[in-house]
N, C-alpha and C positions, 0 to 999 in steps of 0.2 A: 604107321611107320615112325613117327615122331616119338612115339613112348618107347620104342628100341633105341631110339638115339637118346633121348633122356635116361634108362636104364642102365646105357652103357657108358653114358657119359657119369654119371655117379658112381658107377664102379672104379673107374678110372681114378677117380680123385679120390675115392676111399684107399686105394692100392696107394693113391702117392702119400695120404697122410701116414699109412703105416710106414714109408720109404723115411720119412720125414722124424721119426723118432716118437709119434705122439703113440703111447700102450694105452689100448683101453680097455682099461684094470681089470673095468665091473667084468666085461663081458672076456676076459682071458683066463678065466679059471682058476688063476693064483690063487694059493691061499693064505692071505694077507697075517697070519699068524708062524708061515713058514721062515725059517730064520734066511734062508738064501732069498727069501723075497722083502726081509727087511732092508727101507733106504733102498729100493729099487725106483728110480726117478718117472714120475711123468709126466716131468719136464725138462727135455736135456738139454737146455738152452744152458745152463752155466758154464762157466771158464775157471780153469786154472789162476788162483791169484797167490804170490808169495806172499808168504809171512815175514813180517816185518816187526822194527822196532818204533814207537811211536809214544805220543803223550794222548791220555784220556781225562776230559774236562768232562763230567758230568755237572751239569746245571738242569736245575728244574724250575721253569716258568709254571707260578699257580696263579690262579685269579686268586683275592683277600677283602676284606676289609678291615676297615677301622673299629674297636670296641673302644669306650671308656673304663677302663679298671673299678668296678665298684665299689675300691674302697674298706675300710676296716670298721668296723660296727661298734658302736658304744653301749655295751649291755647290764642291765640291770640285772646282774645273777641270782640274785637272791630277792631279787622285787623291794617292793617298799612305796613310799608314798613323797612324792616330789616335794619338797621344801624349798627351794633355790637354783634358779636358772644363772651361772654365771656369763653365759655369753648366748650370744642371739644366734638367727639361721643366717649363716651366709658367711660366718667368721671366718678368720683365721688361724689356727692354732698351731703351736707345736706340740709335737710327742708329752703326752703326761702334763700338758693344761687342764684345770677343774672343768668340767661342763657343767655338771648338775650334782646336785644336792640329794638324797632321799633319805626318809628315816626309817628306821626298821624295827623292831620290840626286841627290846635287851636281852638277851639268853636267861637272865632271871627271871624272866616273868613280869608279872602284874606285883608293886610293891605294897604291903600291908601297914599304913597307918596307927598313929598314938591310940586309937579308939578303937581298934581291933578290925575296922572293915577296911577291905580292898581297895585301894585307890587306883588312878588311873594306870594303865599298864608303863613300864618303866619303856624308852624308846631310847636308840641311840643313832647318832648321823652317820652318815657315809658320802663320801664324795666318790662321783665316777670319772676318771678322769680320759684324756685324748688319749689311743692305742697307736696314734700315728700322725704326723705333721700332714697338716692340708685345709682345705674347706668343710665346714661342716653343713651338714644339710640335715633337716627333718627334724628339724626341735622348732619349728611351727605349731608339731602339731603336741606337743610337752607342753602343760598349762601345772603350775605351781598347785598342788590337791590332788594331781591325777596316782591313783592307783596304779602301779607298774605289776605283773605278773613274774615271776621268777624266767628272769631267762630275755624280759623283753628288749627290743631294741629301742635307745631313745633318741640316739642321732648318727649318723654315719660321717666318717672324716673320709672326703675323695681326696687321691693325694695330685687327682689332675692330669695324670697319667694316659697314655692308649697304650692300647696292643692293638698286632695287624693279624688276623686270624686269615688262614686259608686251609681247605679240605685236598690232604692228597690221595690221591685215590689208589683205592688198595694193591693195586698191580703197582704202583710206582715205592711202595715200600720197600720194593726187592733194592731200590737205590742207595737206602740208608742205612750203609754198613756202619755208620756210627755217628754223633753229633754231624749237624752239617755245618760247615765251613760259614762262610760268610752268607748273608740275608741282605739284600738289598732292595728299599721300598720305595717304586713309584708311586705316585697318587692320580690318578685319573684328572689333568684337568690342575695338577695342582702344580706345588712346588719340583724343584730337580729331587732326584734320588737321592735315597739316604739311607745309610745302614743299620738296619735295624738287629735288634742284640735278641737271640735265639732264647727261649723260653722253656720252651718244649713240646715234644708230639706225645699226642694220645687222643685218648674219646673227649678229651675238652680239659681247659683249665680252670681251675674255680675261680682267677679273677679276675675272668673275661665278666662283660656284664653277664644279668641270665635274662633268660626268655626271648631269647634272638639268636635262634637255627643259624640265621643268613649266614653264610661263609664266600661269599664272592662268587656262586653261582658253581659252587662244587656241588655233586651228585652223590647221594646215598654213598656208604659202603666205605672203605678208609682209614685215617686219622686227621685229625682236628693239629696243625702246625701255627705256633704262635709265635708272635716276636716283641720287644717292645719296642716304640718306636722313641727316638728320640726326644729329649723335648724341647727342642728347638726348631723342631720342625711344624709347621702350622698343619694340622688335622682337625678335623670335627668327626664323633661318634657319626657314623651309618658311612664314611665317605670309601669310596673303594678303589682298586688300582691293581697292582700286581708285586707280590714277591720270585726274585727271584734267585734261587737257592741256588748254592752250590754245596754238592755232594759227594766230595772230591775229587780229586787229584792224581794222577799218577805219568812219572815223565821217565821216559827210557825204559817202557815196557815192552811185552811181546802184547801186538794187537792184529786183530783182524774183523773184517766188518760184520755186523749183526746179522747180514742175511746170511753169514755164512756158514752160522751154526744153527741146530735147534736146539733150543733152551738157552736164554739170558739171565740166568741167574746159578751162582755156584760152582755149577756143574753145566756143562753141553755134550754136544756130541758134534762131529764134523765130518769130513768127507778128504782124506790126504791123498794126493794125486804123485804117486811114485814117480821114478824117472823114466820106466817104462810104458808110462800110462796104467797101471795098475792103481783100484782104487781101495782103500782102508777106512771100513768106519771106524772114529777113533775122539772114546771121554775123553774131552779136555777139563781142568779146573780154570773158573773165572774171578774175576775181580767186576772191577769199575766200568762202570757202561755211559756213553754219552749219549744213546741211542742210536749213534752212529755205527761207533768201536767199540770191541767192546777188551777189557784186559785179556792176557791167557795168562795163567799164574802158573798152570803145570798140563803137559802133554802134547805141547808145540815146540819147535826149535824154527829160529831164525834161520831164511830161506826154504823151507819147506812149503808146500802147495797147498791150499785146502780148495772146494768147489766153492765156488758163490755165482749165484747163489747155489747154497745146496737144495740137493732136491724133495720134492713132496715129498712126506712121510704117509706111505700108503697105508699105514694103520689106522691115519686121522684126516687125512689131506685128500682122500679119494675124491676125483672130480668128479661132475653129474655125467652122467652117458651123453657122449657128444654128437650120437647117432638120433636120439628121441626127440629135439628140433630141427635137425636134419630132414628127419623122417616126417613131421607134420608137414613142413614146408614144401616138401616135395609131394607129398598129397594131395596139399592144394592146389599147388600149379598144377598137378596131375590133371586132379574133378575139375579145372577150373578149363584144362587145353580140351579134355574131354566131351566137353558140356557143351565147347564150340562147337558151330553146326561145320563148318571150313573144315578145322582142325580135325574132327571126327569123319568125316567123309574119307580126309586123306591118307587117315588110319585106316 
């Protein structure tokens, strides 16, 4: 007796969820490539919201850290052999100070002597000088005799400098319709905020330090956002914090919230609710998004309706069969009322 009342009681509540608006896609035969079945909802929970005029603040919070600027390299181009260290490690220089000495063999050659033999090969100086005002490092290891190679490095001038790297992730590019506005750099732990001056986005800057991935705990996939930081702000290489970007601007726009298109970027599509109750799917053109609002630049008019949220898109959005947990669970209770020696008798 009991599994007729269980049987009919399931029916009942499957009758109400159909009353209730829930379509279940899989099992109704549509064919999700038919055009009167696109933007057919299965979920009719949204409402009518007006379209409005409104301001969009796009800001992007990234994790970052700190780099030291590596700095401008003092090279030996044409090699030669060290003669004269004029300043030690650790100096300070300005732009176009001597460092070092080297001598090189005079484009004539080897010069020929009163007595007809060869004498020692003819040599002429060169001085290398600073490529940039700062500290110089790495003429430690420069000893007055050493043999230089064409091309080597004999000291590097850091000018003391950080930059604050952070990894945006690729989905948040659609943000950066052009330079971004203002960068502002907290430090973890450290000083108050402070604005830091925009660099550039790409796969990395060459003078960020190298051999250090770390980008404040961003994930594969992206660009590499750099800024520099102040120098008056106290930092040290590795330390980390957060920038946060803004991405602009826009005031006295047509907006409407994010759920209530699909596609945030360009181009959308929406859902316009006539005065009759009549519904229009309808491209809009986008702007500036805050993740909240997002702009409408073309296909909207102030006062007009759109759905929000709009609904599943059954081409993509198809939900799992909401009968096949149903159905286990009630299996169970089934085997489980069944298997009772009570419960079985009274069936």
């Amino acid at each position: 007796m009991k599994k007729w009342i269980i049987v009919g009681a399931v029916t009942v509540l499957l009758l109400g969820l159909v009353g209730s608006g829930y379509l279940l896609l899989s099992r109704s035969g549509a064919d999700p490539s038919d055009e009167d079945f696109i933007g057919t909802a299965s979920d009719v929970s949204g409402e009518p919201v007006e379209v409005e005029l409104g301001t969009v603040s796009s800001v992007l919070v990234l994790d970052a850290i700190v780099r030291a600027e590596s700095g401008e390299k003092v090279r030996a181009r044409q090699g030669g052999t060290v003669t004269h260290l004029w300043l030690n490690d650790g100096a300070s220089v300005d732009k176009g100070a001597p460092v070092v000495n080297v001598s090189l063999p005079a484009e004539g050659g080897a010069v020929e002597g009163e007595d007809g033999e060869e004498d020692a090969p003819a040599t002429r100086e060169m001085t290398l000088y600073a490529p940039a005002s700062g500290t110089l490092s790495g003429l430690d290891d420069v000893l007055v005799g050493d043999v230089l190679e064409p091309g080597a490095t004999v000291a590097t001038v850091s000018s003391g400098k950080f930059q604050a790297v952070a990894q945006v992730p690729a989905n948040d590019l659609y943000r950066f319709y052009d330079d971004p506005g203002e960068i502002m750099l907290k430090i973890d732990k450290g000083p108050p905020a402070a604005e830091c001056e925009f660099i550039g986005l790409g796969a990395g800057n060459d003078s960020s330090s190298e051999g250090d991935d770390e980008t404040g705990g961003g994930e594969g996939g992206g660009s590499e956002l750099s800024c520099r930081v102040p120098s008056d702000l106290t930092v040290f290489d590795g330390v980390q914090g957060k920038l946060s970007v803004s991405t602009g601007e826009a005031e006295n726009v047509i907006v409407i919230p994010v759920t209530a298109v699909r596609g945030n970027s360009e181009s959308g599509e929406v859902i316009v609710i006539g005065d009759d109750g009549s519904e229009e799917v309808r491209e809009i053109s986008l702007g500036l998004s805050d993740g909240n609002f997002l702009e409408v630049t073309e296909g909207l008019s102030v006062g007009e309706k759109v759905m929000d949220p709009i609904p599943l898109d059954p081409r993509f959005d198809i939900p799992e069969e909401p009968m096949d947990e149903f159905d286990e669970e009630f299996d169970e209770d089934f085997d489980e009322d069944f298997e009772d020696p009570e419960i079985a008798e009274e069936s």
